[in-house]
ChimeraX commands (.cxc) that place a marker at each C-alpha (Angstrom):
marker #1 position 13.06,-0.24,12.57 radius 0.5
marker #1 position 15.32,-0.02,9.75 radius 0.5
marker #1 position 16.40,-3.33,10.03 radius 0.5
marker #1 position 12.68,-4.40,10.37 radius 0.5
marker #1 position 12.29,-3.30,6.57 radius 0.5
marker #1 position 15.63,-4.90,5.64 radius 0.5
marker #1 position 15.38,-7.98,2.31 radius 0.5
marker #1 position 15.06,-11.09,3.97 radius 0.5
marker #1 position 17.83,-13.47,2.54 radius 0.5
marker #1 position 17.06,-15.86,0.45 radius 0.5
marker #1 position 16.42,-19.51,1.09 radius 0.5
marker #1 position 19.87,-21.87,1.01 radius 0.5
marker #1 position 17.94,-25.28,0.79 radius 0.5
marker #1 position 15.60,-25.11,-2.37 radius 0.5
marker #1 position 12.20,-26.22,-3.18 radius 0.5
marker #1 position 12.23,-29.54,-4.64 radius 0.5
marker #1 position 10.92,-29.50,-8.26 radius 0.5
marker #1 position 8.00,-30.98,-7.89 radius 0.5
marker #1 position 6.61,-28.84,-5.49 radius 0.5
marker #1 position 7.65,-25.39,-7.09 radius 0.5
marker #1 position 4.22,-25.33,-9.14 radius 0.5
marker #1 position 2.08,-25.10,-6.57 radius 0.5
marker #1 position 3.88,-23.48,-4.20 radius 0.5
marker #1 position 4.76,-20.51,-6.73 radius 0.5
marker #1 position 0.45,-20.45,-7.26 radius 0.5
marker #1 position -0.06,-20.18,-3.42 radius 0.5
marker #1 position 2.77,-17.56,-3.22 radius 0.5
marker #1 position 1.36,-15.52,-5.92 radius 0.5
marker #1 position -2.42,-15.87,-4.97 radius 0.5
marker #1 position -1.22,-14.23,-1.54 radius 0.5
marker #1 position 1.11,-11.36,-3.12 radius 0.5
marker #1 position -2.12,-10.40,-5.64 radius 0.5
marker #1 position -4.47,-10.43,-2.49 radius 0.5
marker #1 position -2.43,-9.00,-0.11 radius 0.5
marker #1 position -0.78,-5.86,-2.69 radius 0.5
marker #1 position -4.31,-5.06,-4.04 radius 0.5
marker #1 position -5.90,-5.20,-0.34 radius 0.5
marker #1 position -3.11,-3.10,1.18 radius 0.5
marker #1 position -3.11,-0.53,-1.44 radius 0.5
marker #1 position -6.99,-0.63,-0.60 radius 0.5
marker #1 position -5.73,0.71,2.73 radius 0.5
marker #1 position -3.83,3.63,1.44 radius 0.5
marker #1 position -6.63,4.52,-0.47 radius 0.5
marker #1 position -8.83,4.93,2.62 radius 0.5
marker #1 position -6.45,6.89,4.08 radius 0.5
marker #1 position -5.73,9.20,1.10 radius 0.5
marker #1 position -9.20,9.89,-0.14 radius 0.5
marker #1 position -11.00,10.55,3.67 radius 0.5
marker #1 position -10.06,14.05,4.22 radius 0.5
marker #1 position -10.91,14.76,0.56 radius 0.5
marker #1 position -14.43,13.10,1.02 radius 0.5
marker #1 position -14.94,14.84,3.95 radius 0.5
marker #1 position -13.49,18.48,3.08 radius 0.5
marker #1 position -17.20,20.31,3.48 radius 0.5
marker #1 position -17.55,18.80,7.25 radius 0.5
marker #1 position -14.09,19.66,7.99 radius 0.5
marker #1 position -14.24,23.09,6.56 radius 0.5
marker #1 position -17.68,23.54,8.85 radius 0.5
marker #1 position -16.58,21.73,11.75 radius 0.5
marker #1 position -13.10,23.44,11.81 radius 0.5
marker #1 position -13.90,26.84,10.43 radius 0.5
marker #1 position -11.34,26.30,7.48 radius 0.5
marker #1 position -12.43,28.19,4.02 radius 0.5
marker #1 position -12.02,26.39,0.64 radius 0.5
marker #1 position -9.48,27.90,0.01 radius 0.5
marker #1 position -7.88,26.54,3.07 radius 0.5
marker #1 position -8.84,23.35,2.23 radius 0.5
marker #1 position -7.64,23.49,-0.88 radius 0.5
marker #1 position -3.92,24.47,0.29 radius 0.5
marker #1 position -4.43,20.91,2.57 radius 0.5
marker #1 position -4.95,19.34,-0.55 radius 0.5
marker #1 position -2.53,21.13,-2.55 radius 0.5
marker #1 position 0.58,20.20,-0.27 radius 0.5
marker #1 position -0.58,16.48,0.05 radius 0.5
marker #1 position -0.24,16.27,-3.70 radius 0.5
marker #1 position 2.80,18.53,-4.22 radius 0.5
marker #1 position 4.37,15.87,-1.71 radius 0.5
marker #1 position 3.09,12.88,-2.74 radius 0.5
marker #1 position 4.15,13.87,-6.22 radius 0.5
marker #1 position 8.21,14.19,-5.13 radius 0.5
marker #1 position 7.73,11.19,-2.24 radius 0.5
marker #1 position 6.78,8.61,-5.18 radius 0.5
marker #1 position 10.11,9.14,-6.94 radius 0.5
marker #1 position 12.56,9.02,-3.31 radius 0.5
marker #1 position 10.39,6.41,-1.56 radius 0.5
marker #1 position 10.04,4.33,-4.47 radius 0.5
marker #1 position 13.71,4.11,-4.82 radius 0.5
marker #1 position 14.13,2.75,-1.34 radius 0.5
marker #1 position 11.64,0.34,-2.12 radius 0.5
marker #1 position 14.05,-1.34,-4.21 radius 0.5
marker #1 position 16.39,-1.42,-1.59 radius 0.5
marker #1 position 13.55,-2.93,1.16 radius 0.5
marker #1 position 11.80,-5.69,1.79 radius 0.5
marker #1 position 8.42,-4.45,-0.06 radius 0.5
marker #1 position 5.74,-6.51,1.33 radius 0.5
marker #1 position 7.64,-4.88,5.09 radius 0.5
marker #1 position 7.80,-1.70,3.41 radius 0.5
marker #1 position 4.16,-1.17,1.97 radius 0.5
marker #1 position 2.71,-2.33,5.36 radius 0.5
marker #1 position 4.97,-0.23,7.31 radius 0.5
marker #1 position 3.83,2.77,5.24 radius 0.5
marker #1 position 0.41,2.56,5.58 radius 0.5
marker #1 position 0.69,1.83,9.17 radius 0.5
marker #1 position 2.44,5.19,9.79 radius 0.5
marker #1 position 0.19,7.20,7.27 radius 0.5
marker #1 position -3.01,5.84,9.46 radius 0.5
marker #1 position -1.72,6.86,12.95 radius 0.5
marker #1 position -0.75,10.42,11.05 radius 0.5
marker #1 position -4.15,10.35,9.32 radius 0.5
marker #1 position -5.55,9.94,13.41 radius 0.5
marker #1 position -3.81,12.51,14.39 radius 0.5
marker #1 position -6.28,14.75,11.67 radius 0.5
marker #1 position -9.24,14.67,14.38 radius 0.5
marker #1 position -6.70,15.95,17.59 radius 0.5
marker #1 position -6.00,19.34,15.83 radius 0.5
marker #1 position -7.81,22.19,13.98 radius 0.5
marker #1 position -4.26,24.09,13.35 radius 0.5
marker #1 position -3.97,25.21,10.15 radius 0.5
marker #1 position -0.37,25.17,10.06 radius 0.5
marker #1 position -0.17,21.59,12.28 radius 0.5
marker #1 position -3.07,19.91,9.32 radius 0.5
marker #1 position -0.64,21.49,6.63 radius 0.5
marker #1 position 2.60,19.48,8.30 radius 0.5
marker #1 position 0.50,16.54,8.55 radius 0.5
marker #1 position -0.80,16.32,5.41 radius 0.5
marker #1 position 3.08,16.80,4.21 radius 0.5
marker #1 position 4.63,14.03,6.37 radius 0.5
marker #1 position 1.69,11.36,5.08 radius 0.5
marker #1 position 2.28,12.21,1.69 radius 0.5
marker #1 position 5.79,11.17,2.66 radius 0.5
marker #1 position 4.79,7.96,3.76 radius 0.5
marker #1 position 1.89,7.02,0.80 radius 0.5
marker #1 position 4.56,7.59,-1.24 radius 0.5
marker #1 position 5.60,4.07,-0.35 radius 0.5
marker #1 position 2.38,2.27,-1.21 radius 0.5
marker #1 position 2.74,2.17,-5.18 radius 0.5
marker #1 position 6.57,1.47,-5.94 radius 0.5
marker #1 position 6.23,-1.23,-3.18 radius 0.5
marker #1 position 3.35,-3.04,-4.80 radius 0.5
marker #1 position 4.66,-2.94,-8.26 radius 0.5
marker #1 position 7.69,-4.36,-7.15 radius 0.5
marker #1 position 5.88,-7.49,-6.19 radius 0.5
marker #1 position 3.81,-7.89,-8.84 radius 0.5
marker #1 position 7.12,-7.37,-10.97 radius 0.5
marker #1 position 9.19,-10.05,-8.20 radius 0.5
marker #1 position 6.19,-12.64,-8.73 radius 0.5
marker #1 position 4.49,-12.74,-11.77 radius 0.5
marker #1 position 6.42,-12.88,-15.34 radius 0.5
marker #1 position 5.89,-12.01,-18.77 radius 0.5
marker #1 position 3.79,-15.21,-19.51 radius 0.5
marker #1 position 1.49,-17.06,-17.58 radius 0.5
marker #1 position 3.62,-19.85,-18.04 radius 0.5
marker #1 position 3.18,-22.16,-14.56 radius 0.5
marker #1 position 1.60,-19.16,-12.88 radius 0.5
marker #1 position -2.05,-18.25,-12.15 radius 0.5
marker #1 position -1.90,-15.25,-14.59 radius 0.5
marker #1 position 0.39,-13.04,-16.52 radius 0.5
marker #1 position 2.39,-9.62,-14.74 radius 0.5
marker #1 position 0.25,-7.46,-16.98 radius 0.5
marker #1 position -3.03,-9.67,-15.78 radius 0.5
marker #1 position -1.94,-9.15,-12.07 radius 0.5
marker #1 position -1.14,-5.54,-12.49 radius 0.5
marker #1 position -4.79,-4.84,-13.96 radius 0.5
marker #1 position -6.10,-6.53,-10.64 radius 0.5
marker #1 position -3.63,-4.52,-8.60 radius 0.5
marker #1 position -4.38,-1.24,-10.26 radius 0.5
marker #1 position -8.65,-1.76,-9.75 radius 0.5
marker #1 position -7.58,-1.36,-5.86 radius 0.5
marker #1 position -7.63,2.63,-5.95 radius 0.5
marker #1 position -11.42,1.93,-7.31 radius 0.5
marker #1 position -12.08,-0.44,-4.13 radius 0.5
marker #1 position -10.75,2.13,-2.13 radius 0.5
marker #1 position -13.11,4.97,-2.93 radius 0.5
marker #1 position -15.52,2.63,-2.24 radius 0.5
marker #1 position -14.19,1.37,1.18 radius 0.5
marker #1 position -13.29,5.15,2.26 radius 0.5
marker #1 position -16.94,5.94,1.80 radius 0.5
marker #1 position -17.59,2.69,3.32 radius 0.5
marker #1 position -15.83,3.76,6.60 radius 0.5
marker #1 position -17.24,6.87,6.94 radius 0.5
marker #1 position -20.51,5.41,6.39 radius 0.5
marker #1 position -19.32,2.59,9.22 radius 0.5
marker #1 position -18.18,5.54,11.67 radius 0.5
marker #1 position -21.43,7.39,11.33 radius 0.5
marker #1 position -23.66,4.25,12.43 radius 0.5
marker #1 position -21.31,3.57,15.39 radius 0.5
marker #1 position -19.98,7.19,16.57 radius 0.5
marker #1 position -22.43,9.87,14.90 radius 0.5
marker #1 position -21.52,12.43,12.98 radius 0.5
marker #1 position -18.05,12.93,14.56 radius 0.5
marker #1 position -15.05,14.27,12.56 radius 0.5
marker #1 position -12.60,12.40,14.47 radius 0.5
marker #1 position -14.31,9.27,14.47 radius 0.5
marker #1 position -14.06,9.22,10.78 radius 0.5
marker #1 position -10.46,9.58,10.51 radius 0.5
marker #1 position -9.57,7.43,13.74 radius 0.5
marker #1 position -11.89,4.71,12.06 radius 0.5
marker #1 position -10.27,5.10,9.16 radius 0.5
marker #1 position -7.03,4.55,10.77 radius 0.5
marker #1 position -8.35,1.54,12.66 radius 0.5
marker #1 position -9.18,-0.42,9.76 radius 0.5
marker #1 position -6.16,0.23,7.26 radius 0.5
marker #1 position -3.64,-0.51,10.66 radius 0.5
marker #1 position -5.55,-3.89,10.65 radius 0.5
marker #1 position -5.05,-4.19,6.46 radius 0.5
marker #1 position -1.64,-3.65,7.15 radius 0.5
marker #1 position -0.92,-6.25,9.71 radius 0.5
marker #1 position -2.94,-8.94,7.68 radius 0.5
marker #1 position -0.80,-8.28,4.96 radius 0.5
marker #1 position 2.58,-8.33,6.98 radius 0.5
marker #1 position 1.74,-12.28,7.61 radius 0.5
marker #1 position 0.13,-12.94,3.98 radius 0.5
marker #1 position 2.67,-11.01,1.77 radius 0.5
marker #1 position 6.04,-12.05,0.89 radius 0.5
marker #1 position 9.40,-10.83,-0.21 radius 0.5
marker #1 position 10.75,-12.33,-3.34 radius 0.5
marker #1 position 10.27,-15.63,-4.21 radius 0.5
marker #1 position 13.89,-16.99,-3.75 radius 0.5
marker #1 position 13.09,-16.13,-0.09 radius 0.5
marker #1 position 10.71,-19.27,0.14 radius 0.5
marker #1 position 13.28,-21.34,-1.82 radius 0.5
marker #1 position 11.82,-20.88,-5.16 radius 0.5
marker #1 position 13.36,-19.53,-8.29 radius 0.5
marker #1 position 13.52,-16.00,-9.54 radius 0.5
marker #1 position 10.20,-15.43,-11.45 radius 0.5
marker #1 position 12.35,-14.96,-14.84 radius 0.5
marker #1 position 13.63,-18.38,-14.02 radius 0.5
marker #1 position 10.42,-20.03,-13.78 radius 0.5
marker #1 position 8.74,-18.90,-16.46 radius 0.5
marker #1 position 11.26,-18.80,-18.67 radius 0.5
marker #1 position 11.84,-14.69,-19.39 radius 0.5
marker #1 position 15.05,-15.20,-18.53 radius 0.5
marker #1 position 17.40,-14.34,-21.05 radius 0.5
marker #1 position 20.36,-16.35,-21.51 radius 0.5
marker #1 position 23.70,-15.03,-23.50 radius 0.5
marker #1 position 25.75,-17.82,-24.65 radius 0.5
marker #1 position 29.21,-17.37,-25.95 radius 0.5
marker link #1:1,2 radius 0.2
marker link #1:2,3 radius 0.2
marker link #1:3,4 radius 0.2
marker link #1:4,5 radius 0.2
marker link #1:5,6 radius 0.2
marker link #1:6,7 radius 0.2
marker link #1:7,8 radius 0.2
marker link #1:8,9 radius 0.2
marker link #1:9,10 radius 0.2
marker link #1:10,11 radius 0.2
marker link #1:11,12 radius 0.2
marker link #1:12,13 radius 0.2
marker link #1:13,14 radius 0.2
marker link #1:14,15 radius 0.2
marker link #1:15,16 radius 0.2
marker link #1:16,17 radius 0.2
marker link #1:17,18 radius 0.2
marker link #1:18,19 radius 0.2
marker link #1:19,20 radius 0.2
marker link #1:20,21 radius 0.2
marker link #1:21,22 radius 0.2
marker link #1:22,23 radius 0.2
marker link #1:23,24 radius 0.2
marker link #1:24,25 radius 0.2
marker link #1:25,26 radius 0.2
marker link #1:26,27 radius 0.2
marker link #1:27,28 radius 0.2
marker link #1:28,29 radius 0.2
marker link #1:29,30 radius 0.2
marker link #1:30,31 radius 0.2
marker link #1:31,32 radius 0.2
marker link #1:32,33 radius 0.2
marker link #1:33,34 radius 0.2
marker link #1:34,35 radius 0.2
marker link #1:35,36 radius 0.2
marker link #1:36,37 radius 0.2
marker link #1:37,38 radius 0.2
marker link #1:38,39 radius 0.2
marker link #1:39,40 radius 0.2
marker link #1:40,41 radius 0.2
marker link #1:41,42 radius 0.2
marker link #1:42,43 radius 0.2
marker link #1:43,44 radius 0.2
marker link #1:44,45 radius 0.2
marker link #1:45,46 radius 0.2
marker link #1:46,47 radius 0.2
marker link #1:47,48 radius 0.2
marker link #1:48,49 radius 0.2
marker link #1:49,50 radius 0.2
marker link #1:50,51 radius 0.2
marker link #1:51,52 radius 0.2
marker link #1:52,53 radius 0.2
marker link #1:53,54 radius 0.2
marker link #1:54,55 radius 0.2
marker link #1:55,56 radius 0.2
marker link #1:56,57 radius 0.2
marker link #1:57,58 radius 0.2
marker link #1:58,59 radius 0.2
marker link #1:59,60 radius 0.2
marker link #1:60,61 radius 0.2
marker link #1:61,62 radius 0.2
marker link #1:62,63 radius 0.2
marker link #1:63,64 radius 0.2
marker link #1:64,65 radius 0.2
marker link #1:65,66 radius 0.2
marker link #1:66,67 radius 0.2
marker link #1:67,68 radius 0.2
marker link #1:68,69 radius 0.2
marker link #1:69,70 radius 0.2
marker link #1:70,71 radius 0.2
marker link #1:71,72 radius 0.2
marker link #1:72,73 radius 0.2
marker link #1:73,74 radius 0.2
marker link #1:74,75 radius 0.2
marker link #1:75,76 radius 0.2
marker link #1:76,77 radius 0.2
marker link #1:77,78 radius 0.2
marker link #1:78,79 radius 0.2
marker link #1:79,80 radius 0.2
marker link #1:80,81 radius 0.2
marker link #1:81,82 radius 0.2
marker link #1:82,83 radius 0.2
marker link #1:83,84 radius 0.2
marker link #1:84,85 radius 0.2
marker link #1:85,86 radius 0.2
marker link #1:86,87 radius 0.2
marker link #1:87,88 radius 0.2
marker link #1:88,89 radius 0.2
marker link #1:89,90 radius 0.2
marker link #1:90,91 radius 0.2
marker link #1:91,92 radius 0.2
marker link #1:92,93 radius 0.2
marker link #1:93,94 radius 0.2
marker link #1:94,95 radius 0.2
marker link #1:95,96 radius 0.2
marker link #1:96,97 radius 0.2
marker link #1:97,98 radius 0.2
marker link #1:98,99 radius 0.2
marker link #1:99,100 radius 0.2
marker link #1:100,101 radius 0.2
marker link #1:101,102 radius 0.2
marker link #1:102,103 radius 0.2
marker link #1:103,104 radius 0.2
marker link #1:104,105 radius 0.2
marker link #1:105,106 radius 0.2
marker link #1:106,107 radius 0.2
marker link #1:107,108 radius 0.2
marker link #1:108,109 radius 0.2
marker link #1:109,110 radius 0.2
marker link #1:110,111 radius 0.2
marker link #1:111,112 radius 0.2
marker link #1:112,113 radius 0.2
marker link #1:113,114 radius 0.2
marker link #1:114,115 radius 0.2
marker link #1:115,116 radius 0.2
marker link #1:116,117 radius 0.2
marker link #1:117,118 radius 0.2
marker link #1:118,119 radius 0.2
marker link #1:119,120 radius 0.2
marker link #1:120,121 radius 0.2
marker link #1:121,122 radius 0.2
marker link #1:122,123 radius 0.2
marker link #1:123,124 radius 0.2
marker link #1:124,125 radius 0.2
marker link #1:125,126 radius 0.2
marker link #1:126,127 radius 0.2
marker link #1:127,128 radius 0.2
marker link #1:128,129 radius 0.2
marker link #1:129,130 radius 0.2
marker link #1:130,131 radius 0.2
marker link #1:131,132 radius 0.2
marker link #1:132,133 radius 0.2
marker link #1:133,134 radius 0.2
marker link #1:134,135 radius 0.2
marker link #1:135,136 radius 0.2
marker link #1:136,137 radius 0.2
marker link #1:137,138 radius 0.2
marker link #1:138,139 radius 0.2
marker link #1:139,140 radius 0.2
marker link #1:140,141 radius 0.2
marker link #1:141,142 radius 0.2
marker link #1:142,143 radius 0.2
marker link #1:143,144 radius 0.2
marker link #1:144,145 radius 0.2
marker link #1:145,146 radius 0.2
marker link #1:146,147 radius 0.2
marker link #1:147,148 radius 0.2
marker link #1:148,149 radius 0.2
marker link #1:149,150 radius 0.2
marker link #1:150,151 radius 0.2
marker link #1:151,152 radius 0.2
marker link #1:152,153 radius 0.2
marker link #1:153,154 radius 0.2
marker link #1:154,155 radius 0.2
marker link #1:155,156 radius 0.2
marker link #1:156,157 radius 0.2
marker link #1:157,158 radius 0.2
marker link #1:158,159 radius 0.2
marker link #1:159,160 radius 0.2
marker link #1:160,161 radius 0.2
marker link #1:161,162 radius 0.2
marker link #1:162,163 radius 0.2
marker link #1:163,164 radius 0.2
marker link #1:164,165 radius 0.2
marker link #1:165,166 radius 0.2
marker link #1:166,167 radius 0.2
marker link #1:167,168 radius 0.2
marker link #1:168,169 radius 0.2
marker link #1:169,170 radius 0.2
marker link #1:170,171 radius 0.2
marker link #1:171,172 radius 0.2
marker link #1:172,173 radius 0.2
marker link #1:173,174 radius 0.2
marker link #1:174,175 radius 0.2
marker link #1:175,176 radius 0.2
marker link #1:176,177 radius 0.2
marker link #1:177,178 radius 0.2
marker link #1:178,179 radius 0.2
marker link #1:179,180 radius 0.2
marker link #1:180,181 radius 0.2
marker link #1:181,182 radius 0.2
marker link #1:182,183 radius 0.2
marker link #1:183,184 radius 0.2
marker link #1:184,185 radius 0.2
marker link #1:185,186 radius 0.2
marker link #1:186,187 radius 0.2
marker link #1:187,188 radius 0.2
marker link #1:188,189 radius 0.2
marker link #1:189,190 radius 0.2
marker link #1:190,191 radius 0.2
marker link #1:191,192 radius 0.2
marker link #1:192,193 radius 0.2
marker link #1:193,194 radius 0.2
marker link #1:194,195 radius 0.2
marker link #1:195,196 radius 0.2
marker link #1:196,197 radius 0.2
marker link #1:197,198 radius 0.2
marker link #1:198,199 radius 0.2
marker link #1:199,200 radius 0.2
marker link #1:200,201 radius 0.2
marker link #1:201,202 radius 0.2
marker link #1:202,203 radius 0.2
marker link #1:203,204 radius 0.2
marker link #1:204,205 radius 0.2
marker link #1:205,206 radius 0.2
marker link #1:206,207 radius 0.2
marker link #1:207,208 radius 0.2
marker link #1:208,209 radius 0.2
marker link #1:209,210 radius 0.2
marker link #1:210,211 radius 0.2
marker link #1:211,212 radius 0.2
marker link #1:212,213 radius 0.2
marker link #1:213,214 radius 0.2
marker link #1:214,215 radius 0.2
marker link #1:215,216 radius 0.2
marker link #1:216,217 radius 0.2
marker link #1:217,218 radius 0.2
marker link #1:218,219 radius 0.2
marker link #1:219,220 radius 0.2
marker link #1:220,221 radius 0.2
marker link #1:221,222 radius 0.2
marker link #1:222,223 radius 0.2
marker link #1:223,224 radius 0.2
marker link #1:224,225 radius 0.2
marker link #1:225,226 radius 0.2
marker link #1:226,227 radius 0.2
marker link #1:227,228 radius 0.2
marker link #1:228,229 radius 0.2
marker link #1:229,230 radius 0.2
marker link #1:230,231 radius 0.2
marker link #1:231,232 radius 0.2
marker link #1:232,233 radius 0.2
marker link #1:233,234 radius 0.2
marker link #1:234,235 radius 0.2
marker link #1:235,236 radius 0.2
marker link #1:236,237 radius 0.2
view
């Protein structure tokens, strides 16, 4: 597993020249789509039990104030899991990483409609903030690994892409909705159909984006990003 989310080393034999242009456009076309779509995924995943906190606290018997303590140790997690996870994500292979996370926080986010524990939905919502904790860090790090400064040779600017990338959290509150409203038509109005539907769909996000996402460029034989565009900084004695 661990090795599974190891860097992949980089390329020996080099892209020739000529063909670093358009290769470096196709590479970052796919790291755009596939970091914005994935963190799409963790979205679904992190909004659905707050959408749906008035049918779980009817279905389950849970009072608000329950509900909020659910809510309150997701983001008291989430909150410390940003800072740890998103240190290993410099030490991982991100576009591994990020899938791998929101794999893991789906099949925990299933496991939502198999219990009405208090205490068991409290652990659970602790271990996935864990694990969305390595949706953000990962994602920025590719947008960072594969678009520079300038827009030199590229298909847009880092601060460009990372406007695109950041919009996904409003794609996601409309694709959480989107799933519950997708459950509904196919399952009724069942609790656990919402969150194992949710599931479904961000575990097939995340495999999409294992096979469209990259490591960093010098993995594909291309240069470093600061190379290619030129933010690389050069001391001369």
């Amino acid at each position: 597993m661990f090795g599974f989310l190891k860097p992949a080393p980089d390329v020996e034999q080099k892209i020739s020249e000529e063909k670093v242009p358009r290769l470096y456009k196709m590479w970052q076309t796919r790291v755009l789509i596939s970091t914005a779509f994935v963190y799409i995924g963790y979205y679904i995943i992190r909004l659905i039990f707050t959408v749906q906190q008035n049918d779980i606290s009817k279905a389950y018997g849970f009072s608000m104030g329950q509900i909020g303590t659910f809510l309150s140790m997701f983001g008291i997690g989430y909150g410390i899991s940003k800072l740890i996870m998103g240190t290993l994500a410099d030490r991982a292979n991100p576009n591994r990483y990020v899938a791998t996370g929101l794999i893991v926080s789906a099949i925990i986010n299933a496991l939502y409609g198999t219990t009405q524990s208090f205490g068991m939905i409290v652990f659970l919502m602790l271990l996935n903030s864990v694990m969305q904790g390595m949706g953000a860090a990962a994602c920025q790090r590719l947008v960072g690994l594969w678009f520079g400064r300038k827009a030199k040779g590229s298909i847009m600017a880092r601060g460009t892409a990372f406007s695109i990338w950041s919009s996904a959290h409003n794609a996601g509150a409309f694709m959480c909705v989107a799933v519950i409203n997708l459950s509904a038509f196919f399952f009724g109005a069942s609790l656990q159909w919402s969150f194992w539907t949710a599931s479904i769909v961000s575990i097939v996000i995340a495999i999409i984006v294992l096979f469209l996402g990259s490591d960093r460029p010098t993995t594909k034989g291309l240069p470093t990003i600061e190379e290619y565009s030129g933010d690389k900084v050069v001391i001369k004695d």
